[in-house]
ZATIFI-307486 format. One record per residue: x, y, z of N, C-alpha, C in turn. Coordinates in steps of 0.05 Angstrom, whole numbers, padded with zeros to 5 digits, always signed. Layout:
% residues N
XYZXYZXYZ;...
//
This chain:
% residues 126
+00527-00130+00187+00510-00151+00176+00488-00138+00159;+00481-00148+00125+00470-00143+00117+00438-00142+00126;+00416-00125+00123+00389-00125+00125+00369-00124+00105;+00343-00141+00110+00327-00138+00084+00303-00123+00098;+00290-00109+00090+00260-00100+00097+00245-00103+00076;+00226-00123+00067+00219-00119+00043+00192-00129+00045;+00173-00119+00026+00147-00129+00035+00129-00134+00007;+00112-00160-00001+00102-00156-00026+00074-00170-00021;+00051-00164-00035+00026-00155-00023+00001-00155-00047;-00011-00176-00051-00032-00164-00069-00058-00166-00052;-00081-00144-00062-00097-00141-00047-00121-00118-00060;-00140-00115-00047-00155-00100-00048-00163-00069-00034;-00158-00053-00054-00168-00028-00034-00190-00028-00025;-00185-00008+00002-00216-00009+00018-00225+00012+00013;-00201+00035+00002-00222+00063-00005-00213+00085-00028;-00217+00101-00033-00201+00112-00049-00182+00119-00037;-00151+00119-00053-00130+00137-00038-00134+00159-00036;-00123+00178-00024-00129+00204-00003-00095+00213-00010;-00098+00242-00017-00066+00248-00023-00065+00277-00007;-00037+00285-00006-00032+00310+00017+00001+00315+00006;-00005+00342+00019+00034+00348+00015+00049+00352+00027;+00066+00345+00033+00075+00357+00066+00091+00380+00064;+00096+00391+00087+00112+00418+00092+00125+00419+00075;+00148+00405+00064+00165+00417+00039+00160+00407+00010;+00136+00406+00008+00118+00399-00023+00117+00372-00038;+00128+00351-00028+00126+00326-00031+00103+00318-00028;+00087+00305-00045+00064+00288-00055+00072+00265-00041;+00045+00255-00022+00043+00236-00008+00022+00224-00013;+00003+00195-00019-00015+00188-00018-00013+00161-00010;-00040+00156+00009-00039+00135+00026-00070+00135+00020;-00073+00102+00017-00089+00077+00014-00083+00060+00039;-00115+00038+00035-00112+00015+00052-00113-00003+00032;-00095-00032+00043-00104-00052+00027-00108-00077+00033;-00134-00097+00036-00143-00114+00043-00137-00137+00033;-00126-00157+00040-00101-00173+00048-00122-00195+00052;-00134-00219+00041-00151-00239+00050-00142-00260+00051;-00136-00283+00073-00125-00305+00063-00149-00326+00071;-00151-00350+00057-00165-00361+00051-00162-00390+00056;-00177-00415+00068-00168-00434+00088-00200-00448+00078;-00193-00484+00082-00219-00502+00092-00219-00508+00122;-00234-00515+00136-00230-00517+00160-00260-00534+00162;-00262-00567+00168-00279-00576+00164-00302-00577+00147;-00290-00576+00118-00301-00580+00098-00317-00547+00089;-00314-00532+00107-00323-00498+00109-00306-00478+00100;-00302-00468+00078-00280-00446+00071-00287-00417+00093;-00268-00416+00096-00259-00396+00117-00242-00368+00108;-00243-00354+00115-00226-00328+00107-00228-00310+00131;-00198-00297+00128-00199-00274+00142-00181-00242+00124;-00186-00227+00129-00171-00200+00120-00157-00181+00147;-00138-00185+00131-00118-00164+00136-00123-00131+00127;-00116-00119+00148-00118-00087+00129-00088-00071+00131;-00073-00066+00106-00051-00058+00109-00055-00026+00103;-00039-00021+00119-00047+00023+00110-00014+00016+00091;-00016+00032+00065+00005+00042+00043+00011+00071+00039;+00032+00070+00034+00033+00102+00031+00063+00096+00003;+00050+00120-00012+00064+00127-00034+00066+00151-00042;+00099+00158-00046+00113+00180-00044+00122+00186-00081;+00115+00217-00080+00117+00228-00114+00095+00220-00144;+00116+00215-00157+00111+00204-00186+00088+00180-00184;+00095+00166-00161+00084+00142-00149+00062+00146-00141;+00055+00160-00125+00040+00170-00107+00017+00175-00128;+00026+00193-00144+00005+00211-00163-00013+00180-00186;+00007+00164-00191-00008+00139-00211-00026+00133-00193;-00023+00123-00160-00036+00120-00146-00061+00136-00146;-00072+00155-00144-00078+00166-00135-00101+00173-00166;-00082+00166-00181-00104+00174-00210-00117+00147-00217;-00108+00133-00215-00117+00105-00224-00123+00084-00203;-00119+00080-00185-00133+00062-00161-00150+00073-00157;-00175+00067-00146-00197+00068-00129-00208+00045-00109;-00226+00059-00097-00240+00032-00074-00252+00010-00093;-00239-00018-00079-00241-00046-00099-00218-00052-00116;-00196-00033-00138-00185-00042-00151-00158-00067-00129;-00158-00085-00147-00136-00106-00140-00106-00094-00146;-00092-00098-00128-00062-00075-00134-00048-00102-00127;-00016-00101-00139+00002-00108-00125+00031-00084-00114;+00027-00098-00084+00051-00074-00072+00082-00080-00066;+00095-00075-00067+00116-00083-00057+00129-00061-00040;+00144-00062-00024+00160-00036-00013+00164-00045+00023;+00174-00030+00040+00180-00029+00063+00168-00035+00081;+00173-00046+00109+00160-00036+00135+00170-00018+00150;+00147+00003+00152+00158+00032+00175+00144+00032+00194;+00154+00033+00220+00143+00027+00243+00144+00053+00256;+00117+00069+00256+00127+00094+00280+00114+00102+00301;+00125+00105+00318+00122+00119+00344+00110+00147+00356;+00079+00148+00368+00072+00177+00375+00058+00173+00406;+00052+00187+00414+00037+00184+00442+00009+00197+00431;+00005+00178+00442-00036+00198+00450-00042+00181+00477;-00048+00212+00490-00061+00215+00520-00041+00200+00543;-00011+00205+00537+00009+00195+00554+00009+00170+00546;+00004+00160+00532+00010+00130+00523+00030+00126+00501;+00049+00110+00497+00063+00108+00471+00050+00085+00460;+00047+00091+00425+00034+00072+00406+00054+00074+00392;+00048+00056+00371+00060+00049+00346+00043+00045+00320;+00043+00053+00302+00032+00043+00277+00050+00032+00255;+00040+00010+00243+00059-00003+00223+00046+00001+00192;+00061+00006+00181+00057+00018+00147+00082+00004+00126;+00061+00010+00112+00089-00001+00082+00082+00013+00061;+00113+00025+00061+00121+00047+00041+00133+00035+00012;+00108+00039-00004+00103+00032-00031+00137+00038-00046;+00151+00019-00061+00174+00026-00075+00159+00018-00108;+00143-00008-00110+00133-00013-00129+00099-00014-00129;+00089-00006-00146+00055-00024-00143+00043-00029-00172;+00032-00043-00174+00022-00058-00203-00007-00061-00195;-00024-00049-00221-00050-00051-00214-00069-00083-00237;-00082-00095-00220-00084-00119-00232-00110-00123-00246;-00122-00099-00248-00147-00105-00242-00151-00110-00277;-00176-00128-00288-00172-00134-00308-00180-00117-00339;-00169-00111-00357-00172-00081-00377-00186-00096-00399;-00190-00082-00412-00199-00087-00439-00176-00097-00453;-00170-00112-00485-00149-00107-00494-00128-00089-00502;-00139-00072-00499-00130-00043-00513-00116-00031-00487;-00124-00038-00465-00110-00031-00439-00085-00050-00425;-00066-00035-00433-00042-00064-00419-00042-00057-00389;-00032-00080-00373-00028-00073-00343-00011-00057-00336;-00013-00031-00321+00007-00012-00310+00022-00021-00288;+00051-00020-00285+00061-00029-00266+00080+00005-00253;+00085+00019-00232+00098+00033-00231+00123+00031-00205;+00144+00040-00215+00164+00038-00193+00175+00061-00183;+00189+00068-00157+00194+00084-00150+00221+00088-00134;+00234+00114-00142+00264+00109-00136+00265+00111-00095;+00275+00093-00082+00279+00091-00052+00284+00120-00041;+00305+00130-00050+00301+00153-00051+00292+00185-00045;+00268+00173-00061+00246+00193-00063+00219+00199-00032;+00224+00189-00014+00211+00185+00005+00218+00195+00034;+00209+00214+00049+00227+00222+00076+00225+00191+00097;+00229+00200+00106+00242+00186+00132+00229+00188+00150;
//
């Protein structure tokens, strides 16, 4: 039976992305991104935020990482990865979404068109 994992996301960073390499030299950079949805509730607008942790792998990674900052408006698209570690005999989980696309929204001058970047599935461990 076919499967979809797919995830798409506009939002706000909460900080600058933060980049690293791992053991076999792959560029990794991971952001948060703040997710607000927005509601009346007796004539009172209401909001709450979400905080999604992103992570983006290579070519990807690096646009990230040169051009986002804390505040810019992104759009994400890409996976849910769910993984598994213990701390202090306990098993946890943390849930992430691994960037395939992201488009930054934030608004340019004319002279600046909107960057959108994509990234081959691929390119990302496991």
């Amino acid at each position: 039976m076919p499967a979809l994992n797919r995830v798409q996301l506009i939002g706000y960073l909460g900080k600058d992305p933060e980049s690293r390499f791992t053991p076999n030299g792959k560029k990794v950079t991971h952001f948060s991104l703040g997710v607000t949805q927005r509601w009346k509730a007796d004539g009172e607008t209401k909001e709450y935020t979400d905080w999604v942790y992103v992570e983006a792998w290579g070519r990807l990674g690096e646009v990230c990482d040169q051009y986002l900052h804390k505040g810019s408006l992104a759009y994400v698209e890409g996976r849910l990865k769910v993984e598994r570690y213990e701390e202090k005999g306990e098993t946890r989980y943390s849930t992430k979404v691994v960037a395939l696309q992201v488009q930054m929204l934030d608004r340019k001058g004319a002279e600046e068109p909107i960057m959108s970047v994509e990234e081959d599935a691929s390119g990302y461990e496991v």
